[in-house]
C-alpha positions, 0 to 999 in steps of 0.5 A: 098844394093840398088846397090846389088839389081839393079845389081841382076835384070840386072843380071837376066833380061838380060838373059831372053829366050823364052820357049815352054810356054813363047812367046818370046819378042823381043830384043828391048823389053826385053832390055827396060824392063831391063833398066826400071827395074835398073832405078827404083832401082837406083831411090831409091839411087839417093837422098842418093847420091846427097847430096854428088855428088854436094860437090866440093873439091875447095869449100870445101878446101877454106872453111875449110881454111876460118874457120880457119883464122876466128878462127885466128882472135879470137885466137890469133888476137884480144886477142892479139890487146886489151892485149897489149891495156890494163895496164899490170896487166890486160894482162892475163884477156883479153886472159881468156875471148877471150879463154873462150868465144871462148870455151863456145859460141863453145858448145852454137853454137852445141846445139842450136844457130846453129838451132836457127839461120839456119833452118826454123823457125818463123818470128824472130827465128829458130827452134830447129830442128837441136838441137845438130846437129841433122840431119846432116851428112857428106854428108848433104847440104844447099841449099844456099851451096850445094858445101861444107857440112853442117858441114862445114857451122855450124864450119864456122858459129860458129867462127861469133858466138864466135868472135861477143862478143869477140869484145866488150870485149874491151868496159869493160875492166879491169873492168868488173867481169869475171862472169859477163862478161861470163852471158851477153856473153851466153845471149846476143849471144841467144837473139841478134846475132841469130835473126839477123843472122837468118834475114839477112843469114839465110832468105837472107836479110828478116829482121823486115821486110825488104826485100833486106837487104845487109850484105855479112859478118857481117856490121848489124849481127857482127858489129852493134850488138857488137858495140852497146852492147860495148855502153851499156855495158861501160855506164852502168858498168861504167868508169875505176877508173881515167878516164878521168883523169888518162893517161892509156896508152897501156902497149905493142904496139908491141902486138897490131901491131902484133893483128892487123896484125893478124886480116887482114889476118883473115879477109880474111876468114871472108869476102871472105869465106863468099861467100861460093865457091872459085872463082871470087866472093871470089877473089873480096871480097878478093881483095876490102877487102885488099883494103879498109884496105889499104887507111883506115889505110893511111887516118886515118895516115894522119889525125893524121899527120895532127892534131897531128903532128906525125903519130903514129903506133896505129893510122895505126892499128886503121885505118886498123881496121876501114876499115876491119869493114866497107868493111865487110857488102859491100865486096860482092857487091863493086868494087876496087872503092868502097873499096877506098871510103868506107875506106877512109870515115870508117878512117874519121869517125871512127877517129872522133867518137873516138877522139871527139865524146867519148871525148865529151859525157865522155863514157869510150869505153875502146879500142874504140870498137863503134868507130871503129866497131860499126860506121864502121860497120854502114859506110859500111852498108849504102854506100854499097847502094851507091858505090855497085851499078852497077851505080857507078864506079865498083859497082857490086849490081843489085838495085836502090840507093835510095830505097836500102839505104832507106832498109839498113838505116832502117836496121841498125837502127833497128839493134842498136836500138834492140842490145841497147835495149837488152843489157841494159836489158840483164845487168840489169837482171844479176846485180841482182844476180852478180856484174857487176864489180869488186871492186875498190881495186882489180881494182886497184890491177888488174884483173889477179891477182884479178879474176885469180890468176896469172900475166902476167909477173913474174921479 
């Protein structure tokens, strides 16, 4: 209609002659009066169609395809990684709670975790403004990412938000009930995944106030977080019946190679999409995201090798994990030789918290959950202060080492403090009104068949 409107006025301002009553004006006047005329009106209609005029169909595209592969990562990668890690009578539970979770954490996200963690807000926490969406159309914007739409950044952002629980699932499993399971997934997700999504992206690193905190993927808001629930959690449900004692070996590796397969080229859309644009940016990330995975998964062989005298399969994919976990915080500021380092220092140290540290303190870390994600998480937080600098070799960050790993320390140290805190409470508070685990019979009967009602394989 404004354009209807504009047109009218040209239309009849630009035909304008002198009359016996009227003195004529001149050309050039007349032609101005014009022009100031459709200017005015088209004024009106500039903001409704800005928003839409900075969306790029590149940007876009890549975004839609990161969102994807992050979904990928939950459906099938990761259930697939922790099934085939898990005895064969608890296959299926492991599918049931990525699948639910990946369902329910969706519809959370819609109606209130996406407002609470990206729109304006408190101190801590957002507001409810964008509740169920509100507000936000095809050609909305952020304008932290004015090239792709806003719709986009919330589905994009959601798949954080559902796969972020998913990991520690493997912390409890063949455990847990799957009523429990779920209460601390909704709950933990409201009280723990959105404030630190809201400090570190939403507020750009202003986080228990720090200021400058780096985290281009999730090293604090993914990794840290699910790794120090996972602690929690198999500490206070408890050991599987027979652990240490009992060998509980991996009913299917092939299964978890296939995962872990899966989770690499996930972890593509989950760290370079997390630039928001396709271009050099995108690509380094991709690049040193690749890379890092790479010399973990060799490292972490090597180490193996060396102390066990065999190389295995699992210990390749546990490395590649590793170095996934590590490079996320700091793939946006690491050149190729700061992957190098920081997956060969993720597979050393994730290899000793999970053969030594777990063995030595008797938690039952299920499929190694803090090792691997948790300390990796925590590695790449603190080296990208380090290796991500423009004073080392490659390092592509505008700061200072020291005053900038003095931030992302206390960062990551309020992170796990915050996230153990919370889930201990978080569990404590369900216990009393559900159980927290199974019984031992239908432990040992298996979880397929005693929470669902089915088995995974049928001779």
């Amino acid at each position: 209609m404004k354009v209807n409107l504009a047109r009218f006025l040209l239309q009849t301002i630009a035909p304008i002659q002198p009359t016996m009553t009227q003195p004529s004006l001149p050309q050039g006047r007349r032609a101005s009066i014009g022009a100031a005329a459709a200017f005015a009106v088209f004024s009106l209609a500039a903001p409704a169609r800005a928003a839409e005029a900075t969306i790029q169909s590149g940007d876009t595209a890549w975004m839609l395809t990161s969102t994807a592969l992050v979904l990928f990562m939950m459906l099938p990668g990761l259930a697939l990684f922790y099934a085939g890690l898990v005895r064969a009578r608890n296959v299926l539970s492991i599918f049931m709670q990525c699948f639910v979770l990946t369902c329910a954490l969706s519809l959370l996200w819609m109606v209130c975790g996406y407002s609470l963690s990206f729109s304006d807000g408190g101190a801590f926490i957002g507001g409810l403004g964008k509740s169920f969406l509100a507000g936000i159309g095809t050609d909305s914007v952020r304008a932290d990412c004015p090239t792709i739409p806003e719709l986009l950044h919330c589905a994009y952002q959601m798949m954080f938000f559902l796969i972020t629980p998913g990991l520690f699932v493997g912390a409890f499993a063949e455990r847990m009930k799957f009523s429990a399971m779920l209460a601390f997934s909704l709950i933990w997700s409201l009280v723990v995944y959105v404030p630190c999504c809201y400090g570190v992206w939403h507020k750009a690193g202003e986080f228990f106030g720090l200021s400058g905190v780096i985290d281009l993927a999730g090293g604090i808001v993914v990794h840290i977080t699910a790794g120090m629930a996972a602690l929690v959690l198999c500490i206070v449900v408890g050991p599987r019946r027979g652990f240490p004692s009992v060998q509980m070996l991996p009913h299917n590796l092939p299964l978890t190679l296939v995962g872990a397969g899966m989770l690499w080229v996930g972890w593509f859309g989950f760290n370079a999409g997390s630039q928001l644009s396709a271009g050099g940016p995108a690509a380094m990330t991709l690049l040193v995201t690749h890379l890092s995975s790479c010399t973990a998964a060799l490292v972490w062989m090597a180490v193996e090798w060396r102390m066990l005298g065999k190389p295995s399969a699992l210990g390749v994919a546990t490395g590649c994990i590793a170095g996934l976990a590590a490079i996320t915080p700091a793939s946006g500021k690491v050149g190729p030789q700061g992957a190098l380092v920081i997956g060969a220092a993720s597979a050393l140290i994730c290899w000793f918290a999970c053969a030594k540290l777990k063995r030595k303190y008797g938690y039952d870390d299920s499929l190694d959950v803090f090792g691997v994600h948790g300390v990796g998480g925590l590695v790449g937080t603190i080296l990208v202060a380090v290796v991500g600098s423009k004073s080392f070799a490659g390092g592509l960050g505008d700061f200072a080492i020291l005053p900038q790993l003095g931030t992302q320390c206390l960062a990551a140290l309020y992170t796990a403090v915050f996230s153990g805190v919370a889930s201990w409470l978080i569990l404590k508070g369900i216990a009393l009104f559900v159980p927290l685990r199974v019984t031992a019979d239908e432990e040992t009967q298996g979880l397929d068949l005693a929470e669902h009602g089915e088995a995974a394989y049928n001779s």
